[in-house]
C-alpha positions, 0 to 999 in steps of 0.5 A, spaced: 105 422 593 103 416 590 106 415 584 114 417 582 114 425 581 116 425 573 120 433 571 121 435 564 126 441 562 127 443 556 132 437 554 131 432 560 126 428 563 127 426 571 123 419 573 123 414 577 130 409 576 128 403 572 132 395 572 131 395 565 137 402 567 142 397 570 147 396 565 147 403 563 147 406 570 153 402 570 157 404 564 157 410 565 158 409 573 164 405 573 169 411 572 174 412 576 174 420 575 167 420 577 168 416 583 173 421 585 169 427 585 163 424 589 161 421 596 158 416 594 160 411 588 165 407 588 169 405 583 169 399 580 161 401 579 158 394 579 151 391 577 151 389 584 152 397 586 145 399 581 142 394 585 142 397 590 142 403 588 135 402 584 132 399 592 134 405 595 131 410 590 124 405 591 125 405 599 127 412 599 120 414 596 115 409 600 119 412 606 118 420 603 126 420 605 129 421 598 127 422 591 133 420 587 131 421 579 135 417 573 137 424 568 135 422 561 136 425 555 129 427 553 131 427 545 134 419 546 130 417 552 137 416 554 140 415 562 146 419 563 146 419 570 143 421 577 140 427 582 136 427 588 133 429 594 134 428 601 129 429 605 129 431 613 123 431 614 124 433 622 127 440 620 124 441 613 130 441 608 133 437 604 140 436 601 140 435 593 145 430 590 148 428 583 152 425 578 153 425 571 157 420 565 163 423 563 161 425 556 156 429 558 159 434 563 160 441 561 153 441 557 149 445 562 146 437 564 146 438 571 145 445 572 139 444 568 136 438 573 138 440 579 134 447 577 128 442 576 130 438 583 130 445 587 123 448 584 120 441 585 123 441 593 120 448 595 114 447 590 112 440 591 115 438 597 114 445 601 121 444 603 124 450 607 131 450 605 135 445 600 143 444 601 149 441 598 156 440 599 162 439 594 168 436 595 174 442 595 177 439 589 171 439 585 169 447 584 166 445 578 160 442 582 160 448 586 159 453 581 152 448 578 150 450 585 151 458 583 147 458 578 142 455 582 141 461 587 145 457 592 149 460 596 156 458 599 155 456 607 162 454 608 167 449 608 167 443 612 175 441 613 178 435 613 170 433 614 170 425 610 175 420 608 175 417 602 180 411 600 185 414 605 184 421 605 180 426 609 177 432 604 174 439 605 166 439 604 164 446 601 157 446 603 152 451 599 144 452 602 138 456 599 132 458 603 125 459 601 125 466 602 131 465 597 128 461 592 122 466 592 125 472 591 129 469 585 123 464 583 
């Protein structure tokens, strides 16, 4: 793949991280509640985090390892948060990730973009499975994956540390053959 992969749905567009995006991806990063239900952000969010968050993106697709899409609003052009893939290429999977600014939550967003990672991974990529994981405190998420045909796999206990607390990991998977029959 040559150039970033571009995904339209019926409202949104997924493209490629941009550093005109910086002080977006910073406002709607640097919220504590969204910290506190995801892995990777830290809160206070700062432009230092966008930074490298934009290099990993760049460095991830010219190694084919991640694709990580800005979501944006299609009507406004407008970021609202972020999703992507990560790619093990040794056993064909991929695990599918994402955020979201807090004014957007609950409005189908993150459904809908993380319907249109999925066909682009079996469809573009050929993978073979793609998976997700959640923490135990955010159901919310594991019910985006739900209605993504993903199916519950099990629960991690006590598998991360954030801060200073061990959390429960619940771990959704869909396989091609999964995807096929819903597709």
């Amino acid at each position: 793949m040559q150039s970033f992969p571009a995904i339209e749905t019926a409202r949104l567009r997924l493209g490629e991280l941009q550093p005109g995006d910086i002080p977006q991806i910073v406002k709607c990063a640097d919220n504590p509640r969204i910290a506190a239900q995801t892995l990777n952000l830290p809160s206070p969010y700062t432009d230092k985090d966008a930074v490298f968050w934009i290099n990993l993106a760049n460095q991830g697709f010219k190694n084919g390892t991640q694709f990580i899409f800005a979501i944006r609003l299609k009507a406004e052009n407008a970021f609202i948060g972020g999703i992507g893939l990560t790619v093990e290429p040794r056993f064909n999977r991929a695990e599918v990730g994402y955020w979201l600014a807090e004014p957007f939550w609950n409005k189908g967003y993150v459904t809908e973009a993380t319907g249109a990672v999925i066909r682009f991974g079996f469809e573009s990529l050929g993978l073979n499975k793609i998976t997700s994981s959640h923490l135990a405190q955010n159901p919310a998420s594991g019910r985006v994956m739900q209605k993504n045909g993903m199916t519950r796999e099990g629960e991690l206990k006590e598998h991360i540390r954030k801060d200073t607390a061990y959390h429960t990991l619940v771990v959704y998977g869909l396989t091609r053959s999964e995807y096929g029959k819903n597709a």
